[in-house]
C-alpha positions as CSV (number, residue, x, y, z in Angstrom):
1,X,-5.7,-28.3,-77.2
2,X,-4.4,-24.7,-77.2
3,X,-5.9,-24.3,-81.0
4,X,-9.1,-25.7,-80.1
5,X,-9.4,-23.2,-77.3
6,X,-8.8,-20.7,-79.4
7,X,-11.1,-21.4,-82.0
8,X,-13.7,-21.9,-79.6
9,X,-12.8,-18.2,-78.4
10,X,-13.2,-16.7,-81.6
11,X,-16.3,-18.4,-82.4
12,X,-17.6,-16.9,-78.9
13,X,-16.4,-13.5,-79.8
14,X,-18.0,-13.7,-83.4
15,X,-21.2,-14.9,-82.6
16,X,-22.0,-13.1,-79.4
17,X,-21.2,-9.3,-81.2
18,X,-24.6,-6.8,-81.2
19,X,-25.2,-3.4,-81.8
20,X,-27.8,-1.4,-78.8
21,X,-31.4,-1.2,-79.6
22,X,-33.3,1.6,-79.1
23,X,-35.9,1.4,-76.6
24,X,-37.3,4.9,-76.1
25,X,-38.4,4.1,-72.2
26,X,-37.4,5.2,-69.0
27,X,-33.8,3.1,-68.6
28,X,-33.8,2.7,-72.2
29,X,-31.7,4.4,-75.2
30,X,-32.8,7.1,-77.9
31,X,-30.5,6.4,-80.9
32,X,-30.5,9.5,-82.4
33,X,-29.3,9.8,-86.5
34,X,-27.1,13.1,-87.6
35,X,-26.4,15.1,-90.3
36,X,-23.2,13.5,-92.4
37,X,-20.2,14.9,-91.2
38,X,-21.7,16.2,-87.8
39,X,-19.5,14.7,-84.8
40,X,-20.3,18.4,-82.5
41,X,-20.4,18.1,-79.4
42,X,-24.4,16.9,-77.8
43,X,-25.1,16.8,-74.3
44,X,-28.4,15.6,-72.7
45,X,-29.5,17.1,-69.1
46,X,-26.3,18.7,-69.2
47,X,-24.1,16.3,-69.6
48,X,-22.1,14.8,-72.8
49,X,-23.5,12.1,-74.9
50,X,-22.0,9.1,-77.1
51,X,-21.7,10.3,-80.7
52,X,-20.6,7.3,-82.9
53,X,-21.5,5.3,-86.7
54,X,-24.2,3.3,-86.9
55,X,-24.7,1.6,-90.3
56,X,-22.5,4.1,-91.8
57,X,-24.3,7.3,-90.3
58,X,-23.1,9.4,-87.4
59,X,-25.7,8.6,-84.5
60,X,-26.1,9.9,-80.7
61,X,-26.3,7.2,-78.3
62,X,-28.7,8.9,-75.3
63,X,-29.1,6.7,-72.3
64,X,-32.3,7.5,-70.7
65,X,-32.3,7.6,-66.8
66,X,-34.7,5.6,-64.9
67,X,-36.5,8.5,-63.3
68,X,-37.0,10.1,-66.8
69,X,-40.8,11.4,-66.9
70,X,-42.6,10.4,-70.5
71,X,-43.1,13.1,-72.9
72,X,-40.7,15.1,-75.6
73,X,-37.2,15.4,-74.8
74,X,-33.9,16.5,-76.8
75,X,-30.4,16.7,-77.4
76,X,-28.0,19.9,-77.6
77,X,-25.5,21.7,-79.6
78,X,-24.1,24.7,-78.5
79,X,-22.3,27.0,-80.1
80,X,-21.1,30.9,-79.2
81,X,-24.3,32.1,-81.7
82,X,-27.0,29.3,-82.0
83,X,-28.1,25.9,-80.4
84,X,-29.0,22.9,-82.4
85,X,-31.5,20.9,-80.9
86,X,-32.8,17.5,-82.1
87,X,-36.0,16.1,-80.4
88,X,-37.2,12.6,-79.4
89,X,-40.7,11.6,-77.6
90,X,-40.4,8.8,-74.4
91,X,-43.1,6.6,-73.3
92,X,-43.8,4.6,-70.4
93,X,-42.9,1.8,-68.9
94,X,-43.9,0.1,-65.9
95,X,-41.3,-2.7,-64.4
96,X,-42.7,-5.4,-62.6
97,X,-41.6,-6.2,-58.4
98,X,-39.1,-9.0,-57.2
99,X,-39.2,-10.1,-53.8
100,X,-35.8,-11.4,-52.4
101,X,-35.5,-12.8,-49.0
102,X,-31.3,-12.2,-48.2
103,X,-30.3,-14.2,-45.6
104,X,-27.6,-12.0,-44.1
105,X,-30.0,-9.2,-42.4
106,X,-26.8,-7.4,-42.0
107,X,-26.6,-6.6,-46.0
108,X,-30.1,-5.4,-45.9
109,X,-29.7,-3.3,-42.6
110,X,-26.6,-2.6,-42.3
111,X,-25.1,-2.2,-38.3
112,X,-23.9,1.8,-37.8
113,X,-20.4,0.9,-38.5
114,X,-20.9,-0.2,-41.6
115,X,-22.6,3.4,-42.5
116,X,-18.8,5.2,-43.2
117,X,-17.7,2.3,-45.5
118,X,-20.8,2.6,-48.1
119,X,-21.0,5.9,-48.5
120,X,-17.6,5.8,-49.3
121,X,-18.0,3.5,-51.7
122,X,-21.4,5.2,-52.9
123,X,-19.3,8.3,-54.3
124,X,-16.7,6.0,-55.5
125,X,-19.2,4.4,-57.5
126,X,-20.7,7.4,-58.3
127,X,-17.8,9.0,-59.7
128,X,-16.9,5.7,-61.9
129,X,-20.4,5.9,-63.5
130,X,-20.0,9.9,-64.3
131,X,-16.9,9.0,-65.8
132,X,-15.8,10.7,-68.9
133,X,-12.8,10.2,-71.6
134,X,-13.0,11.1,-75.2
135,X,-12.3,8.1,-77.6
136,X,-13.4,6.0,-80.4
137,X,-15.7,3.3,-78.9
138,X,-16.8,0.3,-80.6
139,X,-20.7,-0.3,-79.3
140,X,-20.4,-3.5,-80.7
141,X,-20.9,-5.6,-77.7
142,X,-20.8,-9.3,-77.1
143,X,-22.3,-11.1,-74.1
144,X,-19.9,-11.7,-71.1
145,X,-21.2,-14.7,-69.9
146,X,-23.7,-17.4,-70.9
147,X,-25.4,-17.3,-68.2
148,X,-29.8,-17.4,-67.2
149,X,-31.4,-14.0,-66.3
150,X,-32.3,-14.1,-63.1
151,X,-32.7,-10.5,-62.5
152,X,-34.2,-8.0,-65.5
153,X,-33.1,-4.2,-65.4
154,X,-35.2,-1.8,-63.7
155,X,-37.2,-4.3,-61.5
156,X,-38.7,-2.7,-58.2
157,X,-36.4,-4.9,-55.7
158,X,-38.4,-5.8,-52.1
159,X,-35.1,-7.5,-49.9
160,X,-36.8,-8.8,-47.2
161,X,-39.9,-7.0,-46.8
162,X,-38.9,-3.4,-47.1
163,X,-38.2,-1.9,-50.4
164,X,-35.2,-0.6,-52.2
165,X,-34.2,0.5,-55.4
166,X,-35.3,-0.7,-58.9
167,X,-32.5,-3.0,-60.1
168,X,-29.6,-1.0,-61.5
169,X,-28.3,-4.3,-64.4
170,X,-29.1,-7.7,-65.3
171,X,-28.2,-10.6,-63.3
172,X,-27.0,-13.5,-65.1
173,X,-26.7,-16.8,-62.9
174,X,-23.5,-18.8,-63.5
175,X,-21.4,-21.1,-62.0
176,X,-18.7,-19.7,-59.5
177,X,-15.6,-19.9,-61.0
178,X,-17.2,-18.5,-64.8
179,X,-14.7,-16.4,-66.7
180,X,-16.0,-12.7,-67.4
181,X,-15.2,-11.4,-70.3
182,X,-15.1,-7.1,-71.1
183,X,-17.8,-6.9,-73.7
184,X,-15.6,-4.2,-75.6
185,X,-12.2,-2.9,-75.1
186,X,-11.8,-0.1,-72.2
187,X,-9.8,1.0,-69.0
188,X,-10.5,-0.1,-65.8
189,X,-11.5,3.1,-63.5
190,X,-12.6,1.2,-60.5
191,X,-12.3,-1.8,-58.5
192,X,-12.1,-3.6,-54.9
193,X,-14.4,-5.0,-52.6
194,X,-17.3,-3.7,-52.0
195,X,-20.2,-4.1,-48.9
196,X,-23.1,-4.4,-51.2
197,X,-21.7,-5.5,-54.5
198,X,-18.6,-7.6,-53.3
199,X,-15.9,-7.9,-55.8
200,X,-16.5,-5.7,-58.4
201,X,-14.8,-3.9,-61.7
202,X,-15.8,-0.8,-63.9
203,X,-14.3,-0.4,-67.2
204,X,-14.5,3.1,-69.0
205,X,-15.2,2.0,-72.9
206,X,-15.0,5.4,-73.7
207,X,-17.4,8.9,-74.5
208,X,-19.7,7.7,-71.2
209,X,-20.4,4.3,-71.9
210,X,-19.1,2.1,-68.6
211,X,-19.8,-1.4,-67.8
212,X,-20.0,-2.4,-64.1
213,X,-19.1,-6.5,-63.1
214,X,-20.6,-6.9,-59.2
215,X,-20.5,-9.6,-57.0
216,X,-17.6,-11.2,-58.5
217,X,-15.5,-14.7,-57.0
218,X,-11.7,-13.0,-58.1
219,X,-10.7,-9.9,-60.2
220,X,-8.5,-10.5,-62.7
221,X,-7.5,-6.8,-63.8
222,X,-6.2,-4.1,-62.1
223,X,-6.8,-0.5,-61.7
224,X,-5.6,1.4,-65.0
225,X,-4.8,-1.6,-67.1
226,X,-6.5,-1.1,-70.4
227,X,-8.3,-4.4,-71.7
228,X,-9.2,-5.7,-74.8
229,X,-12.6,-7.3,-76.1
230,X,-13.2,-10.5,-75.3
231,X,-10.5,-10.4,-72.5
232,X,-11.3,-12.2,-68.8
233,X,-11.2,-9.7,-66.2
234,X,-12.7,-11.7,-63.3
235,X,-14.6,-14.5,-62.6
236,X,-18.5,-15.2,-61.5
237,X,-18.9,-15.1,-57.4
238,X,-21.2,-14.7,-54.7
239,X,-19.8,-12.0,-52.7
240,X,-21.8,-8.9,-51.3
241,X,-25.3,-9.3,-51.3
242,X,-26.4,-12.1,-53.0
243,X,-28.7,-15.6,-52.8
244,X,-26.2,-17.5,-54.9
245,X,-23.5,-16.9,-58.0
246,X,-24.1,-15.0,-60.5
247,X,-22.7,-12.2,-62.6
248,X,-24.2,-8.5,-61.7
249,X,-24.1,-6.7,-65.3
250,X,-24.9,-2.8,-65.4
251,X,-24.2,-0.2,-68.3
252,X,-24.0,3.3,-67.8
253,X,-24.5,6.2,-70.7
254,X,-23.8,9.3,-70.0
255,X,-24.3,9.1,-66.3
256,X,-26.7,7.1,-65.9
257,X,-27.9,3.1,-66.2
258,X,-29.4,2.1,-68.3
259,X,-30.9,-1.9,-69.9
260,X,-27.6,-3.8,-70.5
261,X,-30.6,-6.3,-72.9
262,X,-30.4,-3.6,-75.2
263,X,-26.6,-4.2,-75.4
264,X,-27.3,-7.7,-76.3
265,X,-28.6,-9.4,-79.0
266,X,-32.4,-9.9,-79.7
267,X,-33.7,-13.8,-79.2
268,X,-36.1,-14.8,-81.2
């Protein structure tokens, strides 16, 4: 039984493996090719990017922020004499509107007393997402759950009327119970119970790139331990604000989220 298990892992591991797409959008990725031999230093907006191989070639992985206005942008190199710059031009997307009805009010309007708890977690998340540590990263990611997307990136969400921010991952309905598995071996920089998100875990992959679990049922890491691909670090929940189980999936880059679909592989 143990063998069977095992094989049925590895075929999960194998098959769900994908490389990011670019999507030059607002919450997308600019993949960006350099010069053999060129690992320098980038940033974009200030602030480091991923520099990795990609089909043999060094590339820049850019993750584009939401707010991003269309229009030429670029990376940088700087050295004491000269800056390198290598441009890329964004267009625009528009993301459609979900309407959610929550049936606990209190997640949507939170009571005064609840005010000191979220904004301490707010810069706790915050500082998870910013997080930076230099190191190999394999972008080669596979799908933590099977699950039905219930919830695309960047949707404008309307909770009960009044609206709030566009959708920060992908929402991926499963039952409770699931196992989550790390799409790509990291460090776990974050955890705990959250008001909005519930249960939830970050993992550091490395160079920027950061994956975010929300809403989870238990957590099956704990803060610092460094897991491996493939490995369970919680399982699918409905805690924080939610209408049922499912697995909250976000991806930062660089500081900001960004379309964990382009993490995933293409259907046809």
């Amino acid at each position: 039984m143990r063998v069977l298990l095992l094989v049925l892992l590895m075929c999960y591991l194998s098959s769900g493996l994908s490389e990011p797409r670019q999507s030059l959008v607002p919450g997308g990725i600019a993949i960006i090719s350099l010069e053999a031999g060129d690992d320098s230093a980038y940033s974009f907006r200030g602030k480091p990017v991923l520099v990795t191989r990609i089909g043999g070639k060094p590339s820049a992985l850019v993750g584009l922020p939401l707010s991003l206005q269309p229009g030429e942008h670029y990376i940088e190199n700087r050295s004491t004499d000269q800056v390198h710059k290598k441009f890329f031009e964004v267009k625009p997307k528009q993301y459609s509107t979900q309407n959610i009805t929550i049936t606990d009010k209190r997640k949507v309007n939170p009571y005064a007393s609840d005010m000191e708890r979220i904004l301490a977690e707010k810069a706790r998340k915050q500082k998870a997402r910013d997080h930076y540590s230099k190191a190999d990263v394999d972008i080669n990611f596979l799908t933590p759950i099977i699950g039905t997307n219930t919830g695309s990136f960047g949707r404008r969400r309307v909770f009960n009327g009044q609206k709030r921010r566009p959708h920060s991952g992908m929402d991926l309905a499963a039952a409770t119970g699931t196992p989550i598995r790390a799409p790509s071996a990291g460090t776990v920089i974050e955890l705990g119970d959250f008001f909005f998100s519930g249960n939830l875990v970050y993992i550091d992959h490395g160079q920027g790139l950061i994956s975010m679990f929300a809403h989870l049922d238990e957590i099956d890491v704990v803060l610092g331990e460094r897991v491996e691909k493939g490995q369970v670090v919680g399982k699918v929940g409905a805690t924080g604000r939610v209408t049922g189980p499912h697995l909250h999936w976000s991806i930062g880059l660089n500081g900001t989220w960004i379309d964990p679909a382009l993490f995933i592989a293409a259907q046809d």
